[in-house]
C-alpha positions as CSV (number, residue, x, y, z in Angstrom):
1,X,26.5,-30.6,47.4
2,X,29.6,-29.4,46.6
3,X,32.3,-31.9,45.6
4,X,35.7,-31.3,46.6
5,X,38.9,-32.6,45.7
6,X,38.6,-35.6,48.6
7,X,35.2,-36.5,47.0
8,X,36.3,-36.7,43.7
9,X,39.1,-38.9,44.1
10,X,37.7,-41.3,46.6
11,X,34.8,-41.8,43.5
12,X,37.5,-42.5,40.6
13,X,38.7,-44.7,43.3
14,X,35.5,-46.4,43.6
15,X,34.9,-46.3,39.8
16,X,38.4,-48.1,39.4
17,X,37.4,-51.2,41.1
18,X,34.8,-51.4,38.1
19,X,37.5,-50.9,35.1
20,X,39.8,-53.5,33.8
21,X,41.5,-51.6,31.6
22,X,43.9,-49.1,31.6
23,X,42.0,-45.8,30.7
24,X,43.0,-42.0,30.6
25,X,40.2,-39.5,31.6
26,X,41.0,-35.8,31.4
27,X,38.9,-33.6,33.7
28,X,37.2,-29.8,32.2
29,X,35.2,-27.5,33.8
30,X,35.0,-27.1,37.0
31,X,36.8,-30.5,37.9
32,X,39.5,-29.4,35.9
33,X,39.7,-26.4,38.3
34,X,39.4,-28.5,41.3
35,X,41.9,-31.6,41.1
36,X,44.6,-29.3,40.6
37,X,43.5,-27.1,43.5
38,X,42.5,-23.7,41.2
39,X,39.0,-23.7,43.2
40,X,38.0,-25.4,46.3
41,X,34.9,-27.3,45.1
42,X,33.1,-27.7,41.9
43,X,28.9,-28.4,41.5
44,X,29.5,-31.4,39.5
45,X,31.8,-33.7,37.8
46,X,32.8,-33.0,33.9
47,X,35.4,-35.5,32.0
48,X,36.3,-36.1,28.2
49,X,37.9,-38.8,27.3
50,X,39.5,-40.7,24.3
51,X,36.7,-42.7,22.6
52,X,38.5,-46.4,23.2
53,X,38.0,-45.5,27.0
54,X,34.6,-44.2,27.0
55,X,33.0,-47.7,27.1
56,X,35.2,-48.5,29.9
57,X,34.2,-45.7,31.9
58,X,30.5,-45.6,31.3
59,X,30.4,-49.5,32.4
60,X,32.0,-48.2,35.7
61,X,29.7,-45.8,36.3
62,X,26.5,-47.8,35.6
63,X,27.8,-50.1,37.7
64,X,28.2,-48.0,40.6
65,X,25.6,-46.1,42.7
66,X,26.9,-42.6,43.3
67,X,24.2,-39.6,43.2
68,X,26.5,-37.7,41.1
69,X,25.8,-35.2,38.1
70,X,28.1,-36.2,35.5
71,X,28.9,-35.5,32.2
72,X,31.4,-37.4,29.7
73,X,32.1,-36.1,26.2
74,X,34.0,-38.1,24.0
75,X,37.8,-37.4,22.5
76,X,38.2,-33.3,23.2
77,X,34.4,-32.2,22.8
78,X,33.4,-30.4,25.9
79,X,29.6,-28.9,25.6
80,X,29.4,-27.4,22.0
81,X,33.4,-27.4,21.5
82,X,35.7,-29.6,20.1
83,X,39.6,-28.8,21.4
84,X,42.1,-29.1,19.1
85,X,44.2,-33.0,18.3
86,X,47.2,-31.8,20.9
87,X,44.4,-31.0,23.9
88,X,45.5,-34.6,25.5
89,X,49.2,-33.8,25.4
90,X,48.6,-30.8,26.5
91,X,46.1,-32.0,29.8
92,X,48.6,-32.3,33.0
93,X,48.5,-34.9,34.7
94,X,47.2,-35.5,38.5
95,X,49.0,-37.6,40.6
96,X,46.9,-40.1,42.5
97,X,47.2,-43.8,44.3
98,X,45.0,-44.8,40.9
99,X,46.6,-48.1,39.0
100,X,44.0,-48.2,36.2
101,X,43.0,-44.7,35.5
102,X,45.3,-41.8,34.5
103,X,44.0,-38.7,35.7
104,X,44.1,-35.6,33.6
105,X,42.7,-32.3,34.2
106,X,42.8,-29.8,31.0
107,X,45.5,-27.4,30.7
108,X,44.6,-23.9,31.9
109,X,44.7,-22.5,28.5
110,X,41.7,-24.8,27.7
111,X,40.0,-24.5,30.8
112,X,39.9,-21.2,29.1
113,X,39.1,-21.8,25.9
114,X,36.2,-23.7,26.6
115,X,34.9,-21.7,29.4
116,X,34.3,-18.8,27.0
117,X,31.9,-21.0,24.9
118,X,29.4,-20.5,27.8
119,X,30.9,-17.6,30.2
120,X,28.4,-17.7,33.2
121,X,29.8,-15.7,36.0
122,X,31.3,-18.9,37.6
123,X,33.1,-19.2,34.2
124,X,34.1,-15.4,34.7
125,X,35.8,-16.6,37.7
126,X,37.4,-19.3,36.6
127,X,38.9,-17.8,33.6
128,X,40.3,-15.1,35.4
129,X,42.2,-17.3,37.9
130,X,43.6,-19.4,35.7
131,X,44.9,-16.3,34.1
132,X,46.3,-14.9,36.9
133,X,47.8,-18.0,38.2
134,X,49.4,-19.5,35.0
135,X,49.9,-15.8,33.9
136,X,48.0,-16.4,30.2
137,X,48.3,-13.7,27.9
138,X,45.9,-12.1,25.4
139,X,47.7,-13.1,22.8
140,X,47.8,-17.3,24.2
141,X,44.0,-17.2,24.8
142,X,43.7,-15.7,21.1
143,X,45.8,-17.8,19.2
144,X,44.6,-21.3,21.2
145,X,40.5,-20.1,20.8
146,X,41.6,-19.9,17.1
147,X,41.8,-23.8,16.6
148,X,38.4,-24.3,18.9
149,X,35.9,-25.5,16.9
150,X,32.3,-24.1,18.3
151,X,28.8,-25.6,17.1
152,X,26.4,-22.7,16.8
153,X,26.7,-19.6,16.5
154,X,30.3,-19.0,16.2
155,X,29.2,-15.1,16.8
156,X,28.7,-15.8,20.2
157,X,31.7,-17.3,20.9
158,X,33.7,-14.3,19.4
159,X,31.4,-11.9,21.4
160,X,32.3,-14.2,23.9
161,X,36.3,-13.7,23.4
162,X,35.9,-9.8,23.2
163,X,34.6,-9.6,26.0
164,X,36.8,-12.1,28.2
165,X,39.5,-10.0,26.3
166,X,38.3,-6.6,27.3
167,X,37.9,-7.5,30.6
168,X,40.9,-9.5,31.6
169,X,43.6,-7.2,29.7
């Protein structure tokens, strides 16, 4: 089922009820697309977040039946990336009616970045809105891939880049 941005929020909402704590989640992938209205709907729901909030968040999940696919990395790792330190400051923020969670979603430059470690076709399409819409150049996607750091083969991440590269410019 598709989750839009209604869905998502009305489930942080539910999830808040859980958390005790004031926590800062940032949302990537597809999420990250969605919250900030880049894409209507996303498959399923993708978060890192800092490693003294992960607890936090994992207790309020467990503790809430939702049916969701979800996946949490901690402190910038998103699948087999790591973001650079400054990915955090960099996140924008999402306004919402939420007192304990602040709600990130990755800057566009990210979304990016780590969209090129896998680059299905739904990657494809988000990469080339987010450059179209925040108007990234070759040269920003080159210079911020340059401080990912990619387990595996870093070849296929480069192959990956030239061919985002070549396409998009």
């Amino acid at each position: 089922m598709p989750l839009d941005k209604h869905i998502l929020l009305e489930f942080l909402e539910v999830l808040e009820e859980e958390i005790s704590l004031e926590i800062t989640i940032v949302a990537v992938g597809g999420t990250a697309m969605t919250l900030p209205d880049l894409k209507p709907s996303t498959i399923d729901i993708d978060f890192t977040i800092p490693s003294n909030n992960l607890q936090e968040f994992q207790k309020a999940i467990n503790n809430v039946s939702h049916g969701f696919k979800i996946d949490i990395w901690p402190d910038g790792m998103i699948f087999s990336q790591f973001l650079p330190e400054d990915y955090l400051d960099k996140s924008i923020e999402i306004k919402t009616k939420l007192k304990h969670i602040c709600l990130k979603a990755l800057h566009p430059i990210d979304i990016v970045a780590t969209k090129i470690g896998r680059l299905n076709n739904r990657d494809l399409q988000d990469i080339k809105t987010c450059i179209q819409k925040f108007n990234l150049s070759r040269n920003q996607i080159k210079q911020r891939t340059k401080q990912i750091e990619y387990v595996g083969r870093k070849e296929n991440y480069t192959n990956n880049l030239q061919y985002v590269l070549k396409k998009y410019f």
